[in-house]
N, C-alpha and C positions, 0 to 999 in steps of 0.2 A: 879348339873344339871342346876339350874339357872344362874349358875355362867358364865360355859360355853355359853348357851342362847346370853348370854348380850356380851359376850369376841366376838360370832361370828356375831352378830351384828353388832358390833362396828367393827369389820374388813369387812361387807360387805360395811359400810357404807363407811369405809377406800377409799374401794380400788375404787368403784364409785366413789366418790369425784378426789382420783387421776386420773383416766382415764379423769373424765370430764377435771380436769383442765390441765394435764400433758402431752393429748393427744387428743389435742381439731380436729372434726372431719371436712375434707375439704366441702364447700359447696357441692351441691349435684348437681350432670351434670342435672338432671329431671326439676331442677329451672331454666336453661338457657332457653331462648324465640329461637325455630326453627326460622331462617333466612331466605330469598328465596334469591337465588344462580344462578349465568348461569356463565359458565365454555366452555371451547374448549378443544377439546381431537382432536389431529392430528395422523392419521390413515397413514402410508407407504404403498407402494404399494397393493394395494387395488383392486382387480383384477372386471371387467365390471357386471360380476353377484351380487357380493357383494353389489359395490355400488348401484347398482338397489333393492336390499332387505332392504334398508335404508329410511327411509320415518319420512317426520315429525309429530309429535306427539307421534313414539314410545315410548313406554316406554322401559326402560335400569334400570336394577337390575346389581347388585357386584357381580363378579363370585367367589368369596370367601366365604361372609357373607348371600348373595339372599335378602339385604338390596334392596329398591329403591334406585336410587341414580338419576333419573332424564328424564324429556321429552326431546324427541328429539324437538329443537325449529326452527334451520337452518343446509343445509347439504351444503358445499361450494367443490367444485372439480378441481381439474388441472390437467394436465398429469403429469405421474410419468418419474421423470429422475435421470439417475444414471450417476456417473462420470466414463469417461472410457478413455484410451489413444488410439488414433488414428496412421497412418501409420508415422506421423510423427514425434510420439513422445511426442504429446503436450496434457494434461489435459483436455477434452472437457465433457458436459453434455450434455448426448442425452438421448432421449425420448425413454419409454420402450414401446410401441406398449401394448393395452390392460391392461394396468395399472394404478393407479391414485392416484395421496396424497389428505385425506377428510379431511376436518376442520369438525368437527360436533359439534356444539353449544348446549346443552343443559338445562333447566333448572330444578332445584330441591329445597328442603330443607335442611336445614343442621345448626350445631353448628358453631358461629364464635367464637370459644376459646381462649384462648391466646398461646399455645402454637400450631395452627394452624383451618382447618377449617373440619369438619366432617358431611358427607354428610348422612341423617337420623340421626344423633347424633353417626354415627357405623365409617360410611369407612373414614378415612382419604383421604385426598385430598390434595397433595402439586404441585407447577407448575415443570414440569421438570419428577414429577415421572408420573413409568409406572400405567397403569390402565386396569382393567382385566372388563369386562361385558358383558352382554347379553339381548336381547331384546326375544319376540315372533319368531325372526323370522334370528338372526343370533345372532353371541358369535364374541367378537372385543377385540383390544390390543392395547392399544395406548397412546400415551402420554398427560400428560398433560399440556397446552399452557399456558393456562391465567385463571385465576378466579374472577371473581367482581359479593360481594353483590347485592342486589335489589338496582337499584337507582344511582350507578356505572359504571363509562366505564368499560370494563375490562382487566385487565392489565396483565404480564409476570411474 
């Protein structure tokens, strides 16, 4: 009885020892310091009601995760134009009437990782890709432009 005792000791003791040393564990994401963040998210035709439900200081949550992911800080606006061929044949870009492409600026917190940057520590965030959210007061789809830390221009 004692014999056993000592036999499964000595193997718990084992197999601890191995795990610590044979499968040592990755830092822990909770140690990384939240960053503050401001991002552009470019919005496609964007119809007149829309962009009037848009306002600065909203706040914007992930339409996935209902993480935050940032305030509204600047809303920037153009007409929306589409390329279309005219009578003659030729490539032209005209203005869709009641449309608009938004720049919306945002800022937030987020992990600056090494393998990219995640906004509340949850949503990923890379330039180029799509982004799904929602405010108080409307749900949006848009791309994302540029991202720079605090402190940063921000860049493509």
């Amino acid at each position: 009885m004692i014999e056993q005792l000592i036999t499964s000791s000595f193997l718990i003791v084992a197999v601890l020892l191995l795990r610590k040393f044979a499968f040592p564990e990755k830092a822990d994401s909770s140690e990384t310091e939240m960053v503050e963040m401001s991002y552009t998210i470019r919005l496609e035709k964007v119809r007149s009601f829309t962009l009037g439900s848009l306002h600065q200081g909203d706040r914007f949550y992930d339409g996935t995760v209902d993480a935050f992911v940032g305030e509204v800080e600047k809303i920037e606006s153009e007409a929306y134009c589409e390329t279309r061929i005219n009578e003659q044949g030729e490539t032209v870009q005209v203005e869709v009437p009641g449309y608009y492409t938004v720049l919306l600026t945002l800022r937030g917190e987020g992990l600056d990782k090494e393998d990219g940057y995640y906004l509340s520590g949850l949503v990923e965030l890379k330039s180029g890709s799509k982004f799904l959210m929602y405010s108080k007061y409307i749900e949006l789809e848009g791309e994302v432009c540029s991202i720079a830390l605090a402190g940063e221009k921000e860049a493509a």
